[in-house]
C-alpha positions, 0 to 999 in steps of 0.5 A, spaced: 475 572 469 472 571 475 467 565 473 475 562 469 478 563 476 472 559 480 472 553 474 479 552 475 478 552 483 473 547 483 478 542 479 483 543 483 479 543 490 482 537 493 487 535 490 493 535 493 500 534 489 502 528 494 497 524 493 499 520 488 500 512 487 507 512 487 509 517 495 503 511 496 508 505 494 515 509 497 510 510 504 508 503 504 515 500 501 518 505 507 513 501 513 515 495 510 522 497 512 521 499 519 516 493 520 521 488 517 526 492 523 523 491 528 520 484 526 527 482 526 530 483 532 524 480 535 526 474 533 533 475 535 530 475 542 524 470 541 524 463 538 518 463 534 515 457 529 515 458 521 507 459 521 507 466 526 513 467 522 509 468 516 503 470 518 506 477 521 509 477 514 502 477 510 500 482 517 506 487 515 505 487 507 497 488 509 499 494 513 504 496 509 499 496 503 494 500 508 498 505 510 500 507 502 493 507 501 491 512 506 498 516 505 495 516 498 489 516 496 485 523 500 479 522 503 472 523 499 476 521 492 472 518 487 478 513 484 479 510 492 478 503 490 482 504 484 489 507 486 489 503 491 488 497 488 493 500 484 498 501 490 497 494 492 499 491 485 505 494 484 507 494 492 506 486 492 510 486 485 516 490 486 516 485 493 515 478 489 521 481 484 525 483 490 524 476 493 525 473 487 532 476 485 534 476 492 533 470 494 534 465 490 528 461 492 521 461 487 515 460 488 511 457 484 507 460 479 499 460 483 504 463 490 507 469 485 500 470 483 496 469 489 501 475 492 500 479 487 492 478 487 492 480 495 496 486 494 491 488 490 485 485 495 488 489 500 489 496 497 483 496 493 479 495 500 483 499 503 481 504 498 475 504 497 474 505 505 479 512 504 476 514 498 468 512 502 470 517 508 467 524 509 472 530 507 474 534 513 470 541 513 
């Protein structure tokens, strides 16, 4: 009885039920939100040019991608690169179909593509960087 108990303590030990891909998404769709908000009035207050305007974008998705990364994926897990490789994908997939239908604009092919290729680039580095750092004792 008492090695059972101690083999289902080792497999769970660390693993916390909020830290799945998708409350990394919703954590990352919900900062994009509030990012976007701000960012807006901003520019209500201040004119500025379509290259800042798009740089602070790509800036607010990284951001976003890293911070569902890090409400996701626990420190020391093995699998960091992985899931936030994975956050990242679907974020920036969810956001080029959101695009798409809201907008009535589209992008080229290779501009889906290459939105789709960051969000991976950024969750799965911001990941590994999570998944890389020591667990608190």
């Amino acid at each position: 009885m008492t090695q059972q108990f101690a083999r289902r303590a080792r497999r769970t030990v660390g693993t916390d039920k909020r830290h799945t891909w998708w409350m990394g998404v919703l954590a990352a769709v919900g900062a994009t939100v509030a990012a976007v908000a701000v960012f807006a009035v901003l520019l209500g207050l201040i004119d500025m040019e379509d290259g800042v305007i798009r740089i602070v974008n790509q800036a607010i998705k990284a951001g976003a991608i890293c911070l569902g990364v890090c409400y996701a994926v626990p420190r020391g897990d093995t699998a960091g690169i992985r899931r936030g490789a994975l956050i990242g994908f679907i974020y920036m997939a969810v956001g080029v179909l959101l695009y798409a239908a809201l907008s009535g604009q589209h992008l080229t092919v290779m501009g889906y593509v290459i939105d789709l290729m960051m969000g991976l680039a950024a969750g799965g580095l911001c990941g590994m960087i999570r998944g890389g750092a020591k667990r608190n004792a």
